[in-house]
Biopython code that builds the backbone (N, CA, C, O; Angstrom):
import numpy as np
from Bio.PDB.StructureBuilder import StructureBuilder

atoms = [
    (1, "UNK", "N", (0.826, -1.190, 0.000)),
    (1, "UNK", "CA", (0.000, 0.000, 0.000)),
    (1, "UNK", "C", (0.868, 1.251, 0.000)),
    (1, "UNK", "O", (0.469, 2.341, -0.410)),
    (2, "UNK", "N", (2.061, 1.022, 0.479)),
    (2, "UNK", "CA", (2.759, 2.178, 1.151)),
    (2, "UNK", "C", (3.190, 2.629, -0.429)),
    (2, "UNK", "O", (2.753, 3.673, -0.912)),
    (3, "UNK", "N", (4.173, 1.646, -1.241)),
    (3, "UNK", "CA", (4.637, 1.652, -2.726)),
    (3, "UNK", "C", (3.497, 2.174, -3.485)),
    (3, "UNK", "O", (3.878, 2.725, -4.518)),
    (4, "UNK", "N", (2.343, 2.185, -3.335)),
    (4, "UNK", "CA", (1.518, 2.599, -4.268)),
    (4, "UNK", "C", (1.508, 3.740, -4.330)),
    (4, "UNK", "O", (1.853, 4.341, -5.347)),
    (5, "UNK", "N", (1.059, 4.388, -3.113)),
    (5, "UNK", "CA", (0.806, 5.562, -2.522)),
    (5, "UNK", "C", (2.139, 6.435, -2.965)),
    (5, "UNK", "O", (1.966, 7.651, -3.047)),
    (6, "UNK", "N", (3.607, 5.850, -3.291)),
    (6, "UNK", "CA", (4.822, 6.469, -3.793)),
    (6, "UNK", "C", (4.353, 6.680, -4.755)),
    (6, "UNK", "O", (4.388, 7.836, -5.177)),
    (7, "UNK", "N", (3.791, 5.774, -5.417)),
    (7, "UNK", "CA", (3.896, 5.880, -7.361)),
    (7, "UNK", "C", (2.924, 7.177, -7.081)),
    (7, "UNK", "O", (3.494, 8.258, -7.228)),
    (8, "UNK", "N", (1.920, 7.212, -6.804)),
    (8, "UNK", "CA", (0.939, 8.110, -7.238)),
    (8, "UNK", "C", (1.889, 9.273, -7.015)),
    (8, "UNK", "O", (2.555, 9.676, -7.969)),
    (9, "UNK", "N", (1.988, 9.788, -5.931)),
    (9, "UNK", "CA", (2.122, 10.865, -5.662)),
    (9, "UNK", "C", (4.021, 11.499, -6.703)),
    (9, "UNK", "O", (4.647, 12.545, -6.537)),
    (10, "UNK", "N", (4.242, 10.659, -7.380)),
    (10, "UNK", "CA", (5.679, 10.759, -8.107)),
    (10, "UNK", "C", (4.798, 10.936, -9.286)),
    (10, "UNK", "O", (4.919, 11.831, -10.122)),
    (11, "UNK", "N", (4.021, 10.126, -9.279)),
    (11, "UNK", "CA", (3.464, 10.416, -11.442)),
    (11, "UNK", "C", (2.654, 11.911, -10.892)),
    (11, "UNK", "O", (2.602, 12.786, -11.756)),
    (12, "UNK", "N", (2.178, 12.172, -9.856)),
    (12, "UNK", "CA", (1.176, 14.174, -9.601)),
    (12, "UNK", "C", (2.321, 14.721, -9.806)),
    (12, "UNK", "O", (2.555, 15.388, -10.814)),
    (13, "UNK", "N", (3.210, 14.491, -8.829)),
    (13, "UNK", "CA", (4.652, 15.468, -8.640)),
    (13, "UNK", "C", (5.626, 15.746, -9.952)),
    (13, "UNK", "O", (6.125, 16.831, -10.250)),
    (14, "UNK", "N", (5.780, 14.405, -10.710)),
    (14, "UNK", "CA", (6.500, 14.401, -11.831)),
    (14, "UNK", "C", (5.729, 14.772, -13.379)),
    (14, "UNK", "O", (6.251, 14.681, -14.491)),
    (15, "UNK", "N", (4.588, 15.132, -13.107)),
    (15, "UNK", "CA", (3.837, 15.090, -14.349)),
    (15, "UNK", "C", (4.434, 16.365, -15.539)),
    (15, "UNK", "O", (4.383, 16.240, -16.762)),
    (16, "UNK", "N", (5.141, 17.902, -14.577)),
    (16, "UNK", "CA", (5.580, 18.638, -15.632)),
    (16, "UNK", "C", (7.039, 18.342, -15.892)),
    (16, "UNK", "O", (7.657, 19.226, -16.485)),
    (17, "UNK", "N", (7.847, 16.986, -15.466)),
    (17, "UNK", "CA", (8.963, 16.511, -15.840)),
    (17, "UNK", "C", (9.357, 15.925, -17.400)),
    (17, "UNK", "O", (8.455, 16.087, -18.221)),
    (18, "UNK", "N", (10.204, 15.475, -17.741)),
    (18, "UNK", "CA", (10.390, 15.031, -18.847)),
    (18, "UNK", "C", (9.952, 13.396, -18.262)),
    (18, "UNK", "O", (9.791, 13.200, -17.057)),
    (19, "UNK", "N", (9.785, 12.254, -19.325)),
    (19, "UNK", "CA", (9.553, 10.934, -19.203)),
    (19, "UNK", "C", (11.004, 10.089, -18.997)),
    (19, "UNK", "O", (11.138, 8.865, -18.999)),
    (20, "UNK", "N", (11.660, 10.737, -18.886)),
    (20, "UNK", "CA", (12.838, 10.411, -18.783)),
    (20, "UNK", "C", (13.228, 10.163, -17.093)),
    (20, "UNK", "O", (13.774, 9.213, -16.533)),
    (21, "UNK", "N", (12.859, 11.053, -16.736)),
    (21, "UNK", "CA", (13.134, 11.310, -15.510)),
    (21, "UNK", "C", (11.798, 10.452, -14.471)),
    (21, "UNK", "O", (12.021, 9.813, -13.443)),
    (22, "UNK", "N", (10.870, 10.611, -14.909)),
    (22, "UNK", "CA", (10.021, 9.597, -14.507)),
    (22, "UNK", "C", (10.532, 8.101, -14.673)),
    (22, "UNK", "O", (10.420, 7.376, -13.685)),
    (23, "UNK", "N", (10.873, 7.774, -15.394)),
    (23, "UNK", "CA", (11.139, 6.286, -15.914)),
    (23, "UNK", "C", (12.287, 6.211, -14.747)),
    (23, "UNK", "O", (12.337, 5.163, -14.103)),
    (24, "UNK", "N", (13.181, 7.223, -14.447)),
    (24, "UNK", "CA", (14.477, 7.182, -13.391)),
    (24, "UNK", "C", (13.718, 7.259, -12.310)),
    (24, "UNK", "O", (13.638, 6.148, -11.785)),
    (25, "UNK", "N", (13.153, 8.034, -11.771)),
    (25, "UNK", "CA", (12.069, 7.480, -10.590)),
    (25, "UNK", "C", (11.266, 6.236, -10.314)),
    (25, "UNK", "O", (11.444, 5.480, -9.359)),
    (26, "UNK", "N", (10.511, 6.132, -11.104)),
    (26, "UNK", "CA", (9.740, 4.800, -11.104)),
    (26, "UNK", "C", (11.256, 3.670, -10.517)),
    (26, "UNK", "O", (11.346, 3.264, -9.359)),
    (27, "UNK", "N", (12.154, 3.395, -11.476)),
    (27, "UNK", "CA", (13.180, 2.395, -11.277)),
    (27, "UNK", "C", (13.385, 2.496, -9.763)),
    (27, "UNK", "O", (12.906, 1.530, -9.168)),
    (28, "UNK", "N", (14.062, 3.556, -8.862)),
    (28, "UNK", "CA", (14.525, 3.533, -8.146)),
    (28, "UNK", "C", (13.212, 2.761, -7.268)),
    (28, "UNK", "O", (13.613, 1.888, -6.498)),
    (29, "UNK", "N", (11.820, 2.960, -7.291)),
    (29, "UNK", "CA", (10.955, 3.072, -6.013)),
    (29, "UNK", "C", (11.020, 1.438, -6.410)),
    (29, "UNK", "O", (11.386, 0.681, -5.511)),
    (30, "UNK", "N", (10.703, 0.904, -7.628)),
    (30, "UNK", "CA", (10.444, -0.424, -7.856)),
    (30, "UNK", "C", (12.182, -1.376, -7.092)),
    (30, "UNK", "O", (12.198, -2.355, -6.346)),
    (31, "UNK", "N", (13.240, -0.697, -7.586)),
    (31, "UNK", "CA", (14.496, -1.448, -7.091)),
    (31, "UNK", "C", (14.308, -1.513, -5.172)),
    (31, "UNK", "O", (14.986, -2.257, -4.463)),
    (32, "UNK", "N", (13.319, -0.619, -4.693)),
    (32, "UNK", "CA", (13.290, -0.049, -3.349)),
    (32, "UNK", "C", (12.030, -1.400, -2.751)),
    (32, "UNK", "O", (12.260, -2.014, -1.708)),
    (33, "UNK", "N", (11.056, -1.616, -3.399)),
    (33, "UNK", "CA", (10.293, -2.148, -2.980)),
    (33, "UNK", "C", (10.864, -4.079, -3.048)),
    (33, "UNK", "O", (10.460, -5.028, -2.376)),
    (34, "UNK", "N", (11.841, -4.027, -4.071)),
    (34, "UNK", "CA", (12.014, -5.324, -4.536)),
    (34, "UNK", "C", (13.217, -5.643, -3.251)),
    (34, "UNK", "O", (13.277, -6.737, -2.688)),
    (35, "UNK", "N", (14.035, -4.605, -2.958)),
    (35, "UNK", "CA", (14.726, -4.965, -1.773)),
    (35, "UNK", "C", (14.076, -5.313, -0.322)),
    (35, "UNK", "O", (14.695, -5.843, 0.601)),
    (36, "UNK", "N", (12.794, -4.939, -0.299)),
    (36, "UNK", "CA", (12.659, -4.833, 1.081)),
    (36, "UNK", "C", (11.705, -6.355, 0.916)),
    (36, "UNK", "O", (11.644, -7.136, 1.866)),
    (37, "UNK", "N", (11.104, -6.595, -0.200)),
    (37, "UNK", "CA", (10.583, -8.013, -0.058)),
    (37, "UNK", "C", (11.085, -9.175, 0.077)),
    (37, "UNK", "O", (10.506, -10.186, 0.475)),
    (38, "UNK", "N", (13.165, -8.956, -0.550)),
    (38, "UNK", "CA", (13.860, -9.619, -0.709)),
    (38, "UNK", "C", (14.200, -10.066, 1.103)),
    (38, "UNK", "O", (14.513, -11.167, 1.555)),
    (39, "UNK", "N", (13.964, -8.573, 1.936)),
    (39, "UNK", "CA", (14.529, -8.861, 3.198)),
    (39, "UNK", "C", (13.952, -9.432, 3.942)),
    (39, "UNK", "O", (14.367, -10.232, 4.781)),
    (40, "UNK", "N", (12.473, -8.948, 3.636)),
    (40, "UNK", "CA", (11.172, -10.017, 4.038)),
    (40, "UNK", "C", (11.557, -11.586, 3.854)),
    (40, "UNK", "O", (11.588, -12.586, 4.572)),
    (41, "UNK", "N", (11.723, -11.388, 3.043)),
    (41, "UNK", "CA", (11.695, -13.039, 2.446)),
    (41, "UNK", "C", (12.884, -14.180, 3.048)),
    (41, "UNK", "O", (12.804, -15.397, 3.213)),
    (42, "UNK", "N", (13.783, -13.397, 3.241)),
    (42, "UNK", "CA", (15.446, -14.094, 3.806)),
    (42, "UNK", "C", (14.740, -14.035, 5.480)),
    (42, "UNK", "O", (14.628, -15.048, 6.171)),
    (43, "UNK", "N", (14.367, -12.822, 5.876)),
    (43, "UNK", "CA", (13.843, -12.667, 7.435)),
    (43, "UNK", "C", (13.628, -14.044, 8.029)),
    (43, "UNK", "O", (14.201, -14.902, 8.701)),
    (44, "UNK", "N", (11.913, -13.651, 7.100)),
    (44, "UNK", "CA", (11.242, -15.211, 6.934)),
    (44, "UNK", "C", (11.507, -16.317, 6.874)),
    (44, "UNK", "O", (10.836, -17.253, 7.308)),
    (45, "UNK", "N", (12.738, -16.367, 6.209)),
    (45, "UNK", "CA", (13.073, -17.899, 5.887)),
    (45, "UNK", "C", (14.112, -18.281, 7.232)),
    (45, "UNK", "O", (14.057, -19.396, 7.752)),
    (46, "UNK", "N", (14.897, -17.394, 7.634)),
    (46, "UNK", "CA", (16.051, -17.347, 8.600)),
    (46, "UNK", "C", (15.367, -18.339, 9.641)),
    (46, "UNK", "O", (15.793, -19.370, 10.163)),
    (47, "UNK", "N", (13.970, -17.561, 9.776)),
    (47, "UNK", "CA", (13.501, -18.684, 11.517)),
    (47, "UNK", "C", (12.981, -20.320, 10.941)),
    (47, "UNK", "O", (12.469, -21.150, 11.691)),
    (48, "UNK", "N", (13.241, -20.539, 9.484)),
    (48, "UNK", "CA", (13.234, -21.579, 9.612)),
    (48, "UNK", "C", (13.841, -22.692, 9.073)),
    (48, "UNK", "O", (13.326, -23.447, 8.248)),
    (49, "UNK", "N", (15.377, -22.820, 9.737)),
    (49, "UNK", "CA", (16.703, -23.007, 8.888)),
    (49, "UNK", "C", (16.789, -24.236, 8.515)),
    (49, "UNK", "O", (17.758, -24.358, 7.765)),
    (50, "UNK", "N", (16.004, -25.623, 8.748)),
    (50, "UNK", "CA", (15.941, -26.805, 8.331)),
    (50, "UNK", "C", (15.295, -26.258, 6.456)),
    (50, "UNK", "O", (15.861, -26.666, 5.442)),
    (51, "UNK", "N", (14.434, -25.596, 6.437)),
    (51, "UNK", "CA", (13.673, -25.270, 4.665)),
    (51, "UNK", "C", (14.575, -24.518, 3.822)),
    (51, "UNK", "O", (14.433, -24.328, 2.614)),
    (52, "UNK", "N", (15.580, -24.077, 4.612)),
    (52, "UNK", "CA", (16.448, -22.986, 3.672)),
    (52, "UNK", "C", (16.877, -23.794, 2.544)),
    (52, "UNK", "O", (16.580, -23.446, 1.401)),
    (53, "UNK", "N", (17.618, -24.948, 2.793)),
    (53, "UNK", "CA", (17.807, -25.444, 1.693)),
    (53, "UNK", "C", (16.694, -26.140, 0.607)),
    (53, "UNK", "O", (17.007, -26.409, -0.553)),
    (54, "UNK", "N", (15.982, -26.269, 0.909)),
    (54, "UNK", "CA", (14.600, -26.227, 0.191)),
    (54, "UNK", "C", (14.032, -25.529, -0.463)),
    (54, "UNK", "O", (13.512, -25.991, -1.479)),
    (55, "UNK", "N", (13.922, -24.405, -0.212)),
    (55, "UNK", "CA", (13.373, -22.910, -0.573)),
    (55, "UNK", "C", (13.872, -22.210, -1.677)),
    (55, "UNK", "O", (13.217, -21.767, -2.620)),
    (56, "UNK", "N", (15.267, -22.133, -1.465)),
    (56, "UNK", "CA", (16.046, -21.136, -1.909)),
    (56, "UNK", "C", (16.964, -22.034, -2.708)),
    (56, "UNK", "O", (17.462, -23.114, -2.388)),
    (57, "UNK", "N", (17.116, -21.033, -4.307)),
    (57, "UNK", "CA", (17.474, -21.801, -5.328)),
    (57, "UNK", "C", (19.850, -22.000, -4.381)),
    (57, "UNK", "O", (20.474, -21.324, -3.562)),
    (58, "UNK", "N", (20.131, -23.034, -5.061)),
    (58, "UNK", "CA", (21.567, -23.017, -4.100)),
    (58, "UNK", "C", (21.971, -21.753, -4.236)),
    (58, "UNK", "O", (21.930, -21.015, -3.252)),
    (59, "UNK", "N", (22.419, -21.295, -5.442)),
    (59, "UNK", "CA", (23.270, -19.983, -5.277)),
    (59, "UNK", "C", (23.243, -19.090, -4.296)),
    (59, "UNK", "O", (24.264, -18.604, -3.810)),
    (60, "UNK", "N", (21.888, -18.769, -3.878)),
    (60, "UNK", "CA", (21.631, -17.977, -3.315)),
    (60, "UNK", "C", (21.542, -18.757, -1.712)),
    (60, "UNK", "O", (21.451, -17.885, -0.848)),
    (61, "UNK", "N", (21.545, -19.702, -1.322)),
    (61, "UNK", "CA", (22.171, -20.686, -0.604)),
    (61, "UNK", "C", (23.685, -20.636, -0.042)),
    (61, "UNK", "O", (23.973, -20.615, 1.155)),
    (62, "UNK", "N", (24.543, -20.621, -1.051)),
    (62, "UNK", "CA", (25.566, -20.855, -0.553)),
    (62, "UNK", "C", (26.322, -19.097, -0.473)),
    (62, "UNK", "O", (27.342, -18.755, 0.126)),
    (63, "UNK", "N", (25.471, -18.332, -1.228)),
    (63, "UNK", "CA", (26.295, -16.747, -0.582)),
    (63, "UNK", "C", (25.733, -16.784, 0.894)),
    (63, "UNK", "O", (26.457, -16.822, 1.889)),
    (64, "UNK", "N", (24.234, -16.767, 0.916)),
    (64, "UNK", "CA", (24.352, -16.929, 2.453)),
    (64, "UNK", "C", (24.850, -17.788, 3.634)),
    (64, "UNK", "O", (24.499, -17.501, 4.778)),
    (65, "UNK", "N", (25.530, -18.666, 3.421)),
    (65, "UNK", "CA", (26.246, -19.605, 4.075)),
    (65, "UNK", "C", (27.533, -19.315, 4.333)),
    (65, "UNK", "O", (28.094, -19.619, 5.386)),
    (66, "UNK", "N", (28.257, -18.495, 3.040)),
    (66, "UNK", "CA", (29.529, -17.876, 3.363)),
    (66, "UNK", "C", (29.532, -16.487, 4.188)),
    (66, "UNK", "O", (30.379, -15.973, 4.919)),
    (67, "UNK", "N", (28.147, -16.056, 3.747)),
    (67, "UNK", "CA", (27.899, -14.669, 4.617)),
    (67, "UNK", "C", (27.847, -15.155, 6.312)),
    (67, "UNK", "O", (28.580, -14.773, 7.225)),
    (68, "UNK", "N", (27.088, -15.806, 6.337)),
    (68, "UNK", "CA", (27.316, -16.539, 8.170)),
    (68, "UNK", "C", (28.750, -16.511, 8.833)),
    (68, "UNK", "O", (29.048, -15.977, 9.902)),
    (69, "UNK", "N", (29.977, -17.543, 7.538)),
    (69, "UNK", "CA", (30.827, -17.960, 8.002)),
    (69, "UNK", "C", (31.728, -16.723, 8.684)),
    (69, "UNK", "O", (32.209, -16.823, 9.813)),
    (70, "UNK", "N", (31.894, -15.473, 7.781)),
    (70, "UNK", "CA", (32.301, -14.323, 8.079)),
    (70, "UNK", "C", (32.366, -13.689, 8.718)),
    (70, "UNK", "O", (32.922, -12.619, 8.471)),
]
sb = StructureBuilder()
sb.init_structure("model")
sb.init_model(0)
sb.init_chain("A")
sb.init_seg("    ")
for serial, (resi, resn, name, xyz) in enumerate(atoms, 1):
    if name == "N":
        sb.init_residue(resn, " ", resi, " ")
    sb.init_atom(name, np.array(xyz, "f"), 0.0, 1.0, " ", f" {name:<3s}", serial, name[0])
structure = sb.get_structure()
């Protein structure tokens, strides 16, 4: 709800901009929303460390495994 409520008020705010610059906005809020689901999602998975390897394709498996070791 919160992401939506960005877009709108960026396409009112940005409307006497060039499309250029919109398209550079839009990216950033979408790269913004895709991170925080990503953190959701690892959060989520963290409390339940027997499925991790289940869940999550390896790659992304084994960076977080070296990220632990560190």
């Amino acid at each position: 709800m919160y992401f939506l409520m960005m877009v709108v008020l960026v396409l009112q705010v940005s409307a006497p901009y060039s499309r250029t610059i919109l398209i550079f906005v839009l990216k950033i809020l979408t790269s913004v929303l895709a991170d925080c689901c990503f953190e959701f999602y690892i959060y989520s998975i963290a409390k339940m460390p027997p499925l991790l390897c289940q869940s999550l394709p390896l790659r992304l498996h084994q960076i977080l495994l070296v990220h632990r070791l560190c």
